[in-house]
N, C-alpha and C positions, 0 to 999 in steps of 0.2 A: 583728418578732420571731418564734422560732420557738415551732410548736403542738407541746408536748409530748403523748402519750398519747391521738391521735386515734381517735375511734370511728367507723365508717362501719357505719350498720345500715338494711337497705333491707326495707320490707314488702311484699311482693307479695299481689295482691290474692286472696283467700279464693274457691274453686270455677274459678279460670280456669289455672291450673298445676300440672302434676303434675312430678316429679321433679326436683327445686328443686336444684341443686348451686353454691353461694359456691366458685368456685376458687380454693383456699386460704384458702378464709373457713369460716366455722362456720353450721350452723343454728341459730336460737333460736326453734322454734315454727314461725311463716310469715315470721321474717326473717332476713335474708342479714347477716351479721357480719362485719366487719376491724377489726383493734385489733391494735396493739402486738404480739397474743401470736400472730397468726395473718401476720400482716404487719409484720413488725420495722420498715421503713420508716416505719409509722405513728408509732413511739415518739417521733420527733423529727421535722417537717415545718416546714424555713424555708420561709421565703418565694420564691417562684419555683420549688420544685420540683412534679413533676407523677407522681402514682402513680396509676397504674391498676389496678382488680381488676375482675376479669369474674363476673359471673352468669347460669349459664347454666339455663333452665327450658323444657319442653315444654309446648305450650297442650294441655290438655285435649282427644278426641277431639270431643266433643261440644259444642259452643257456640251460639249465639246469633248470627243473622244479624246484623252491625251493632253487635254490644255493643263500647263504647268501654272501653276498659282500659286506665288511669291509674293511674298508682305514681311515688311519689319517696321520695329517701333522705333521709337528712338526717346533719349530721356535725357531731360533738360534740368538744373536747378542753380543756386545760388551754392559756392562753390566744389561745383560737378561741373570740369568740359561735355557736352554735350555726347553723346557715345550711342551708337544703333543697338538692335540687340541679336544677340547670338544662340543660331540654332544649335543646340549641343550636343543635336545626335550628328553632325558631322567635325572633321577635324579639322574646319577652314574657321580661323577669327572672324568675330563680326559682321557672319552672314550671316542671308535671309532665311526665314523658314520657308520651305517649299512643298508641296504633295502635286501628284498626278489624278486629274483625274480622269477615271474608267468609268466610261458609259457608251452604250450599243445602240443605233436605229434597229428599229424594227417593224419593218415594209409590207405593205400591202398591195393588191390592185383589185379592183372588180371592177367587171365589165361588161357592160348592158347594150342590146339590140334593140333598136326601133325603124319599123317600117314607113320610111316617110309617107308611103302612098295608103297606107291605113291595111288596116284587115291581114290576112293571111300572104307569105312574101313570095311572088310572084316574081318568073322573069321579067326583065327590064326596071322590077323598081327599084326606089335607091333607100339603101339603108346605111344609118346612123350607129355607129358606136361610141358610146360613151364608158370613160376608163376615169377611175376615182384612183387617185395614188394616195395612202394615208402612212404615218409613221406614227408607232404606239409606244418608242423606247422612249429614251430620257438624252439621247443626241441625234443632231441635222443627220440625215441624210446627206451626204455628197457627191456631186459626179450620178447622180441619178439619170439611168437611163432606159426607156419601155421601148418593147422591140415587140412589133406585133406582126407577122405574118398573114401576107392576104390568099387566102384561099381560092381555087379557083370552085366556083364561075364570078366569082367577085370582079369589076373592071372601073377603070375611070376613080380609081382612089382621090381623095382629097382629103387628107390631114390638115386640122386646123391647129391652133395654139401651138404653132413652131414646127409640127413636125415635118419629118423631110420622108420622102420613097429613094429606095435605095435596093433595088432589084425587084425582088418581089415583100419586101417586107418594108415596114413604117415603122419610121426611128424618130425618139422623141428624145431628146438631151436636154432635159431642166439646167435650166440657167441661175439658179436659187437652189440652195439646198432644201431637202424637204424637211421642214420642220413639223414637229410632233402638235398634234390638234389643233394643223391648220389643212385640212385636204388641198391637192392639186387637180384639176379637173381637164382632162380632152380628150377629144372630138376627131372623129374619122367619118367620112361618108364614101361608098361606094354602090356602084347597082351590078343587080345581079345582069349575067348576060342573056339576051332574049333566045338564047338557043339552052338554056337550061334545063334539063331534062325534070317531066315531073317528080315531086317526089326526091329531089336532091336535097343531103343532107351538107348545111353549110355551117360548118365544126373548126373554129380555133384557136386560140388561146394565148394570149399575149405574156408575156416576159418581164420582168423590171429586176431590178439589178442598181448597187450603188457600192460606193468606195466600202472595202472589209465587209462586205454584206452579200451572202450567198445568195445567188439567183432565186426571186419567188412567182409561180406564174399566175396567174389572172382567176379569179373566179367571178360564175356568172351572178 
């Protein structure tokens, strides 16, 4: 018998689409609509016939290495039992459609010297590094972590914004992933020591590092 007054409403999933367009369907919220009043075909559906509507959506700039994203529709009418719908490139009944998606961070650092006592850096004064962490792929950073080694005659370290001294080197573990075109910013201070010889060249260059992401090191 034929399905009078069919409804086709697909929900896509919440933070993974932007710009959601039902051709020829309707939005209701985060789901895609066809019925009767948007697709006349609907209004009467025998048996054997085959109506297609398309929904077309953009994935979000930014995602998640690996995040699996699962959606099914489901379709309702006047006599039709209700029934989801089925992905047909697998050979499981009345499951979801699924894809993976594949996207990479891609890490920066620079890092900048300031002589807190002004002018040219002299034994005993204290100097400021500042390290900008930036990510320019289309996924978070994870497990991001800047490993900066203190040169000698450098002394009396003090890492700000979390970081910890762990022998001779400043270890900073973001507690947040680093997300793409929002920089992360800290701060190291130490002074040089008053027995520094003139003319010492004080040369080093920091580390960052995050989950599947080869080691990149600092520039000035």
């Amino acid at each position: 018998d034929a399905a009078q007054d069919v409804v086709l409403r697909d929900v896509l999933p919440a933070g993974v689409f932007a710009d959601i367009v039902p051709v020829g369907g309707r939005l209701d919220g985060d789901a895609a609509v066809f019925d009767a009043g948007t697709t006349p075909a609907l209004a009467n559906v025998s048996v054997g016939d085959e109506i297609e509507v398309v929904v077309r959506a953009r994935l979000l700039p930014v995602l998640s290495n690996g995040l699996i994203v699962s959606n099914q529709a489901n379709i309702v009418g006047d006599g039709l039992d209700a029934r989801p719908s089925d992905d047909p490139n697998t050979p499981d009944p009345s499951d979801a459609t699924r894809f993976t998606v594949q996207s990479t961070p891609v890490i920066a650092v620079t890092k900048a010297v300031t002589d807190l006592n002004g002018g040219q850096a002299q034994p005993g004064d204290r100097l400021r590094y500042t390290f900008v962490l930036t990510n320019s792929g289309d996924s978070p950073a994870e497990s991001v972590v800047l490993d900066d080694p203190l040169p000698a005659p450098l002394t009396d370290a003090a890492p700000g914004e979390g970081g910890v001294i762990e022998g001779n080197r400043i270890l900073w573990r973001l507690a947040d992933p680093l997300v793409p075109g929002t920089p992360q910013t800290v701060t190291l201070e130490a002074t040089i020591t008053d027995d520094a010889p003139a003319n010492t060249l004080i040369s080093n260059q920091a580390t960052v590092a995050a989950n599947g992401v080869a080691p990149v090191v600092s520039d000035d």
